[in-house]
Biotite code that builds the C-alpha atoms (Angstrom):
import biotite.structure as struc

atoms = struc.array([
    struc.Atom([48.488, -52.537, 4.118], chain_id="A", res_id=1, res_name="UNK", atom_name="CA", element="C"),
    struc.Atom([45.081, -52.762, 5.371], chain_id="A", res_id=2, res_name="UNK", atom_name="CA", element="C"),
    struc.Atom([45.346, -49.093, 6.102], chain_id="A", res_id=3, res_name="UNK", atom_name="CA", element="C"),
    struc.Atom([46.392, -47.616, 3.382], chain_id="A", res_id=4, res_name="UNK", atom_name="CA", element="C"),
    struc.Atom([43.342, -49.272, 1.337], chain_id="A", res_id=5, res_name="UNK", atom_name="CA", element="C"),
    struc.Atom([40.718, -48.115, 3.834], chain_id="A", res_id=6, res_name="UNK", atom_name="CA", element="C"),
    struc.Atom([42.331, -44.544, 3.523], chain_id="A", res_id=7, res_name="UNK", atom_name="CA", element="C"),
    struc.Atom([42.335, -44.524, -0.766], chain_id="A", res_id=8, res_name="UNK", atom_name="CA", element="C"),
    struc.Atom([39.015, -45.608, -0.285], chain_id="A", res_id=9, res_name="UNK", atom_name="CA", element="C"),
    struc.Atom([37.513, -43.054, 1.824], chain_id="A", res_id=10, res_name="UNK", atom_name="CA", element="C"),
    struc.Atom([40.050, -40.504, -0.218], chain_id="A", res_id=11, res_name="UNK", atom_name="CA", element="C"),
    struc.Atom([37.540, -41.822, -3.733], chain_id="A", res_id=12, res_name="UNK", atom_name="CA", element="C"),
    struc.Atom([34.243, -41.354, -1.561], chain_id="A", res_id=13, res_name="UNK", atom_name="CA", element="C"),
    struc.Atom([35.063, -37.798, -0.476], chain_id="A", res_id=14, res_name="UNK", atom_name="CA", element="C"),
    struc.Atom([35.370, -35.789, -3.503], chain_id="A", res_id=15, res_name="UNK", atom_name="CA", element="C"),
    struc.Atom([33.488, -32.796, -2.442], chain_id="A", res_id=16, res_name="UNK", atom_name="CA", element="C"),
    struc.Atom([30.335, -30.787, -2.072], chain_id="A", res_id=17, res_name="UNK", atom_name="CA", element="C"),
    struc.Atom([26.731, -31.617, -3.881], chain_id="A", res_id=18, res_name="UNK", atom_name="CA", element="C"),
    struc.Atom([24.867, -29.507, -5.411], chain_id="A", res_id=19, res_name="UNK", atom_name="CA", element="C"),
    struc.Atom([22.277, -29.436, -2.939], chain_id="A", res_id=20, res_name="UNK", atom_name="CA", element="C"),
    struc.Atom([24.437, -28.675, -0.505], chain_id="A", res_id=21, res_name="UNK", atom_name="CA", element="C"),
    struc.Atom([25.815, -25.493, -1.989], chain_id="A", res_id=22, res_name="UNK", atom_name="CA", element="C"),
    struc.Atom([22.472, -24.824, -2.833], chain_id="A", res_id=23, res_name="UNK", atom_name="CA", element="C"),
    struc.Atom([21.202, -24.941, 0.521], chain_id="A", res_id=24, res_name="UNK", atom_name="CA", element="C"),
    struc.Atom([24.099, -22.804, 2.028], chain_id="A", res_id=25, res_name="UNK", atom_name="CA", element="C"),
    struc.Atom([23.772, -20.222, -0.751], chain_id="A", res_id=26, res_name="UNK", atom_name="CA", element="C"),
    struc.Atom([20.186, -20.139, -0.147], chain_id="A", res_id=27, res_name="UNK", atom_name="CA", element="C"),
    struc.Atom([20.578, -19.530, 4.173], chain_id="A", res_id=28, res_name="UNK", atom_name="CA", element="C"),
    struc.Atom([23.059, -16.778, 2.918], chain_id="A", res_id=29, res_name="UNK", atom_name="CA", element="C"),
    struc.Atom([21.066, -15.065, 0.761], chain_id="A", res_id=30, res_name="UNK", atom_name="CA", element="C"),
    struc.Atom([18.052, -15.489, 3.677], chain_id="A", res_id=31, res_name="UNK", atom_name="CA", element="C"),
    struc.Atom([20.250, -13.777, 6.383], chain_id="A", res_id=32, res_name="UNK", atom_name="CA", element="C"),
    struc.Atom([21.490, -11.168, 3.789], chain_id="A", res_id=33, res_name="UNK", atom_name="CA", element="C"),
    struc.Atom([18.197, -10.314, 3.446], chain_id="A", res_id=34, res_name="UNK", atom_name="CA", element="C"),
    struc.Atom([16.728, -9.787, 7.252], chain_id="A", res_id=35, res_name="UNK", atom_name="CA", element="C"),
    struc.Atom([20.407, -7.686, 7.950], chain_id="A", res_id=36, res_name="UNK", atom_name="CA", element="C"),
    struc.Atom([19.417, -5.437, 4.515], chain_id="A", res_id=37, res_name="UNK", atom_name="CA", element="C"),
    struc.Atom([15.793, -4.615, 6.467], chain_id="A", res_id=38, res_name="UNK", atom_name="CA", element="C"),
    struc.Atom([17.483, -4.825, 10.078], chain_id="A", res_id=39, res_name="UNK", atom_name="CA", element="C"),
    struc.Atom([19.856, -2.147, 8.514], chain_id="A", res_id=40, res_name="UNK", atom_name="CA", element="C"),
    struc.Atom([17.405, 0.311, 6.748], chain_id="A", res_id=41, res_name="UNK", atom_name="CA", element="C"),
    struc.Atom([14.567, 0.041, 9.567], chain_id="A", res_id=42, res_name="UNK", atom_name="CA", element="C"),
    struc.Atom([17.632, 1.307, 12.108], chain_id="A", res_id=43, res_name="UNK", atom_name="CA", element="C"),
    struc.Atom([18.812, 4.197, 9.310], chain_id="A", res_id=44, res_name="UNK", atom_name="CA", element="C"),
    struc.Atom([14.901, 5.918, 9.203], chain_id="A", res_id=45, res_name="UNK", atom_name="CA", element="C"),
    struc.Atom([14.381, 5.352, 13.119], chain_id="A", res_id=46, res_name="UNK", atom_name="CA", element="C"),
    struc.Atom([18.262, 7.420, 13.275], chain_id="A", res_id=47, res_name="UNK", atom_name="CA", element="C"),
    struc.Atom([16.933, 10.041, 10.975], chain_id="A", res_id=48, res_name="UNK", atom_name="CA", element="C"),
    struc.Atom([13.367, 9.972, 12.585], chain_id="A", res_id=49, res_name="UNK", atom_name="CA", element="C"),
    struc.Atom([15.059, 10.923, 15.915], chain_id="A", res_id=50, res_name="UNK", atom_name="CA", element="C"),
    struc.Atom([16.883, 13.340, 14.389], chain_id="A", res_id=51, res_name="UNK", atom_name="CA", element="C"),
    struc.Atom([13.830, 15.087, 12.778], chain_id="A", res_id=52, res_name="UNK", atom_name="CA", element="C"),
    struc.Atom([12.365, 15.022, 16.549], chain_id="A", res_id=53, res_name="UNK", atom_name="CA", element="C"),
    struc.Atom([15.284, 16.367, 18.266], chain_id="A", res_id=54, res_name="UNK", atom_name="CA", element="C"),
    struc.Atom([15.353, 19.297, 16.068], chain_id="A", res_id=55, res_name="UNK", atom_name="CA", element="C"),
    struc.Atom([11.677, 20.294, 16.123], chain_id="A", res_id=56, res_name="UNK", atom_name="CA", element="C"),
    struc.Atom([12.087, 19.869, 19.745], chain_id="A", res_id=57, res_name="UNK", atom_name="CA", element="C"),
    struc.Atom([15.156, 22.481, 19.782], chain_id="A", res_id=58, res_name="UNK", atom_name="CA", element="C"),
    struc.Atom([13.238, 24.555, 17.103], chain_id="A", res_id=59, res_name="UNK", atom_name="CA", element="C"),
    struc.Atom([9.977, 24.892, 19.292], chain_id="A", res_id=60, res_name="UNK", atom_name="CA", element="C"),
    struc.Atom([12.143, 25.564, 22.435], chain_id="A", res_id=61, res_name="UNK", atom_name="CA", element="C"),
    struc.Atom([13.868, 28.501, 20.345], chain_id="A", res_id=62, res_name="UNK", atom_name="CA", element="C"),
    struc.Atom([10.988, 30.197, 19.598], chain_id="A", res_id=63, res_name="UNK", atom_name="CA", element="C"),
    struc.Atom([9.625, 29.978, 23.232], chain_id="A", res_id=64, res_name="UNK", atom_name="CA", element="C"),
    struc.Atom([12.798, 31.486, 24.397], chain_id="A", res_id=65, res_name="UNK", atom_name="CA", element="C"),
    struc.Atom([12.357, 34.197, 22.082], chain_id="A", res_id=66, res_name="UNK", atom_name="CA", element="C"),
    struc.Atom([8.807, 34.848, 23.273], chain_id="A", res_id=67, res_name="UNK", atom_name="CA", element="C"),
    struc.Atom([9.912, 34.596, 26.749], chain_id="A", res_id=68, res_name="UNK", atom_name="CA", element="C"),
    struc.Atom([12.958, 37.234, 26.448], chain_id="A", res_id=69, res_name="UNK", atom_name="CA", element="C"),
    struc.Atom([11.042, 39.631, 23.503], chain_id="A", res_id=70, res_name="UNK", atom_name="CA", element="C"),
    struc.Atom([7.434, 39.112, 24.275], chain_id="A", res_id=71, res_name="UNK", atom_name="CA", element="C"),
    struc.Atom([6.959, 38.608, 20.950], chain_id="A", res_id=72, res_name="UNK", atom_name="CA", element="C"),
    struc.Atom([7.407, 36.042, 18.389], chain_id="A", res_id=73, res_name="UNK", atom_name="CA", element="C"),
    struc.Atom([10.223, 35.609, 15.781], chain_id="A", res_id=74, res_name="UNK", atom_name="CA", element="C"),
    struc.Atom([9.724, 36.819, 12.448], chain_id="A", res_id=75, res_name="UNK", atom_name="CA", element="C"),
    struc.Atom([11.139, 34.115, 10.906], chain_id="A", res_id=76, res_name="UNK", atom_name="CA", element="C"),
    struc.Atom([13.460, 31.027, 12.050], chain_id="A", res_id=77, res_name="UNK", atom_name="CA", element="C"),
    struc.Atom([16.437, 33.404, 10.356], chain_id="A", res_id=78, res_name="UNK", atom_name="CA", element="C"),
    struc.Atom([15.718, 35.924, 13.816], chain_id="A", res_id=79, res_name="UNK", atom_name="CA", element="C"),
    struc.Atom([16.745, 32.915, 15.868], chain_id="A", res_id=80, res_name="UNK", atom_name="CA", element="C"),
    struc.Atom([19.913, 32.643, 14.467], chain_id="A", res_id=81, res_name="UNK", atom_name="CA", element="C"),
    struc.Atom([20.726, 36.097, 14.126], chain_id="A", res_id=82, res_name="UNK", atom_name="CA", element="C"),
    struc.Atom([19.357, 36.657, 17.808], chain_id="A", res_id=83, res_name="UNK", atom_name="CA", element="C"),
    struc.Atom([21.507, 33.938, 19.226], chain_id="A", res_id=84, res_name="UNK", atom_name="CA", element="C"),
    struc.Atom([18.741, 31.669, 20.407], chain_id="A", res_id=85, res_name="UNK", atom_name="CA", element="C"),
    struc.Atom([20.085, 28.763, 17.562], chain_id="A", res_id=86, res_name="UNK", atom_name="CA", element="C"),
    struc.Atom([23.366, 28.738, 15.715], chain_id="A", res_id=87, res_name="UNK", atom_name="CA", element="C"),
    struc.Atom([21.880, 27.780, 12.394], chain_id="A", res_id=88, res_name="UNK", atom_name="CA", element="C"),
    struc.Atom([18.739, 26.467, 10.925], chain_id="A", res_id=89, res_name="UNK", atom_name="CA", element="C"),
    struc.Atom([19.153, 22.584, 11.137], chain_id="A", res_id=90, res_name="UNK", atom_name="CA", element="C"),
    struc.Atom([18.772, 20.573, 8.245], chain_id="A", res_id=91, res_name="UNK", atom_name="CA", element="C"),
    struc.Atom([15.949, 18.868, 7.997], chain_id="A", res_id=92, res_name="UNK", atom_name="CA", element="C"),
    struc.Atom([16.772, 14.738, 7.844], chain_id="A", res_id=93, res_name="UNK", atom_name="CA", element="C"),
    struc.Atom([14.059, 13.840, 5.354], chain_id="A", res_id=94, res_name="UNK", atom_name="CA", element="C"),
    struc.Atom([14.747, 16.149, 3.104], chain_id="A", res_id=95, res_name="UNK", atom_name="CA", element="C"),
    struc.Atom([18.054, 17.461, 3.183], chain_id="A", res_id=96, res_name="UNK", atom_name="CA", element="C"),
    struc.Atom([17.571, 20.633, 2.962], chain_id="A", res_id=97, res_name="UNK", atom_name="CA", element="C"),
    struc.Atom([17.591, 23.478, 5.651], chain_id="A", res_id=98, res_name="UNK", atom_name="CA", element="C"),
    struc.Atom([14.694, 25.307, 3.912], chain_id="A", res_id=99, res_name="UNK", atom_name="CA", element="C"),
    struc.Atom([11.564, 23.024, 3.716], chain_id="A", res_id=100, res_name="UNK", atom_name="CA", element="C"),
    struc.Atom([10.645, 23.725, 7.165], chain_id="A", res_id=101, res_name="UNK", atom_name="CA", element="C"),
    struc.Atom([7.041, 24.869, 7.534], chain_id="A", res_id=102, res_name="UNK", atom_name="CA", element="C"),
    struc.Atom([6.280, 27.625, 9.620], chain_id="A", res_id=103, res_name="UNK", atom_name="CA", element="C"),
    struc.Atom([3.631, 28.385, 11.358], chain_id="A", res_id=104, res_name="UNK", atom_name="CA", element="C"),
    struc.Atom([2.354, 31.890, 12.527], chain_id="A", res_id=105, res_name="UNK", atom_name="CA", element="C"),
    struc.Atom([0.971, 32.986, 15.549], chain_id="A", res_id=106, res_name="UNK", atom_name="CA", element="C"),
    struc.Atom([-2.169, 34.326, 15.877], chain_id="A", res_id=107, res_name="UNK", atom_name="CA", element="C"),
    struc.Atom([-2.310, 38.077, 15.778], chain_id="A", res_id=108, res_name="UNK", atom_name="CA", element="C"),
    struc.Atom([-3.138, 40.011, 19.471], chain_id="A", res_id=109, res_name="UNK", atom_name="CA", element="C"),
    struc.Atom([-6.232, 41.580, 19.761], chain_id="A", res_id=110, res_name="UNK", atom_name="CA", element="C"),
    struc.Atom([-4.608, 44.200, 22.465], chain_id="A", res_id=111, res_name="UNK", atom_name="CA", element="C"),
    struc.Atom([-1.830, 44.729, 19.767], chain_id="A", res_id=112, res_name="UNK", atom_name="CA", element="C"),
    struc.Atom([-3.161, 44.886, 16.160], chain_id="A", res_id=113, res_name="UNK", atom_name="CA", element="C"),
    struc.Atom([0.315, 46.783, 14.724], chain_id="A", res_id=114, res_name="UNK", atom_name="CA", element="C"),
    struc.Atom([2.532, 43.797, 16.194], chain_id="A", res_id=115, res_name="UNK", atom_name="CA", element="C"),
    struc.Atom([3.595, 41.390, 13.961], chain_id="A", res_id=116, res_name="UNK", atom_name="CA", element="C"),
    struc.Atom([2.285, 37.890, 14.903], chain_id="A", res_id=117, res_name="UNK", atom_name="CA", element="C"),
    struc.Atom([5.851, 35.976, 13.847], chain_id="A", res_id=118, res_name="UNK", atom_name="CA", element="C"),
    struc.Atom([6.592, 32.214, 14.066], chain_id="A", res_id=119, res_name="UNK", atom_name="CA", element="C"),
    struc.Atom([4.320, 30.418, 16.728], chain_id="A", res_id=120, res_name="UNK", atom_name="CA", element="C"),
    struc.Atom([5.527, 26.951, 15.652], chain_id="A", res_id=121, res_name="UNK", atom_name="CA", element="C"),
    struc.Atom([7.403, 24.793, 12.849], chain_id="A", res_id=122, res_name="UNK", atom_name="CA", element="C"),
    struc.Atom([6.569, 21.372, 11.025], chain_id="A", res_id=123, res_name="UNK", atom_name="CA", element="C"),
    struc.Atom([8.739, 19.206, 8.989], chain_id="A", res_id=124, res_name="UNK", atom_name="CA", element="C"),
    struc.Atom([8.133, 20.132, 4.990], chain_id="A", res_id=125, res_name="UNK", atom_name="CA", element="C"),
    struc.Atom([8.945, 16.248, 4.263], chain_id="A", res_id=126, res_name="UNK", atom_name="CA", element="C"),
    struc.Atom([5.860, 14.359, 2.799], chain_id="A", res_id=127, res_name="UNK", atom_name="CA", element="C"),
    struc.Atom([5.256, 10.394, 3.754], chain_id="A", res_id=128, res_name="UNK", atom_name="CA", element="C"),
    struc.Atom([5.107, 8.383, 7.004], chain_id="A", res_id=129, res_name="UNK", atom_name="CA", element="C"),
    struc.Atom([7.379, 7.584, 9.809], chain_id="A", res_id=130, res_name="UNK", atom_name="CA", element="C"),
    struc.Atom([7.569, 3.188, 10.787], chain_id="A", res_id=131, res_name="UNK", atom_name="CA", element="C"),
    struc.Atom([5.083, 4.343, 13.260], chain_id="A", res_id=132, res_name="UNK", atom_name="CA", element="C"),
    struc.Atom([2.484, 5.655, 10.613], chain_id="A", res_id=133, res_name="UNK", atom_name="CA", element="C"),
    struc.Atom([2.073, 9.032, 11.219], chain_id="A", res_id=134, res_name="UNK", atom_name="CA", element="C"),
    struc.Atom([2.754, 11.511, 8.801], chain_id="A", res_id=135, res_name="UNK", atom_name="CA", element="C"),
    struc.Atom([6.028, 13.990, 9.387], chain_id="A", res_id=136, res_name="UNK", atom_name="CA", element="C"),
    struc.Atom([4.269, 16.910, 8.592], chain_id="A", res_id=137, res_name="UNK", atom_name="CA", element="C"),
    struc.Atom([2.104, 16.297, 11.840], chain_id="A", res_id=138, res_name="UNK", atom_name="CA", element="C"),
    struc.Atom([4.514, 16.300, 13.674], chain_id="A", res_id=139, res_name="UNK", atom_name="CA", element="C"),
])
């Protein structure tokens, strides 16, 4: 008999949750929500910030093939492609777009003044900054 008091008393005391104990669990949710969110995008830009790198790196290395092999520089980044040195322009990851790449001509030789100077080097067309703070178009 004893027992059965004790446990419809503790059953009355133990109705449930306060308020400021939701509150305080809604609150660490919402707090670790939050950090994941930044955690999240911070990892998405340093993905497409790699990308960006990897294909000015491929890009640059095109072009000196081409130089190396033609002894001359590519008219445009469409003579890669169509010379075999790249299998197609790569889209740029800041902008989306395969044709906001800035070229960047050679200067023209003085022993050669009909020859074309051509592509020396290409730049990202995207405007802002990377997380480290330099610009993409300096790169």
């Amino acid at each position: 008999m004893l027992t059965g008091r004790l446990l419809r008393r503790y059953r009355e005391v133990e109705r449930g949750f306060t308020l400021i104990e939701l509150l305080i669990v809604v609150s660490l949710i919402v707090v670790l929500a939050t950090i994941s969110l930044a955690t999240y995008r911070n990892s998405v830009q340093r993905g497409r910030e790699a990308v960006l790198r990897e294909d000015l790196y491929r890009m640059r290395d095109a072009i000196d093939q081409h130089f190396a092999d033609k002894g001359k520089y590519p008219a445009s980044l469409d003579d890669l492609v169509s010379a075999g040195y790249l299998r197609t322009i790569p889209v740029d990851p800041m902008t989306q777009s395969a044709t906001t790449w800035q070229t960047i001509q050679a200067e023209p030789d003085p022993a050669n003044q009909t020859a074309e100077p051509g592509v020396y080097n290409v730049k990202s067309g995207a405007e802002g900054q990377a997380l480290d703070g330099t610009n993409f178009s300096d790169w």
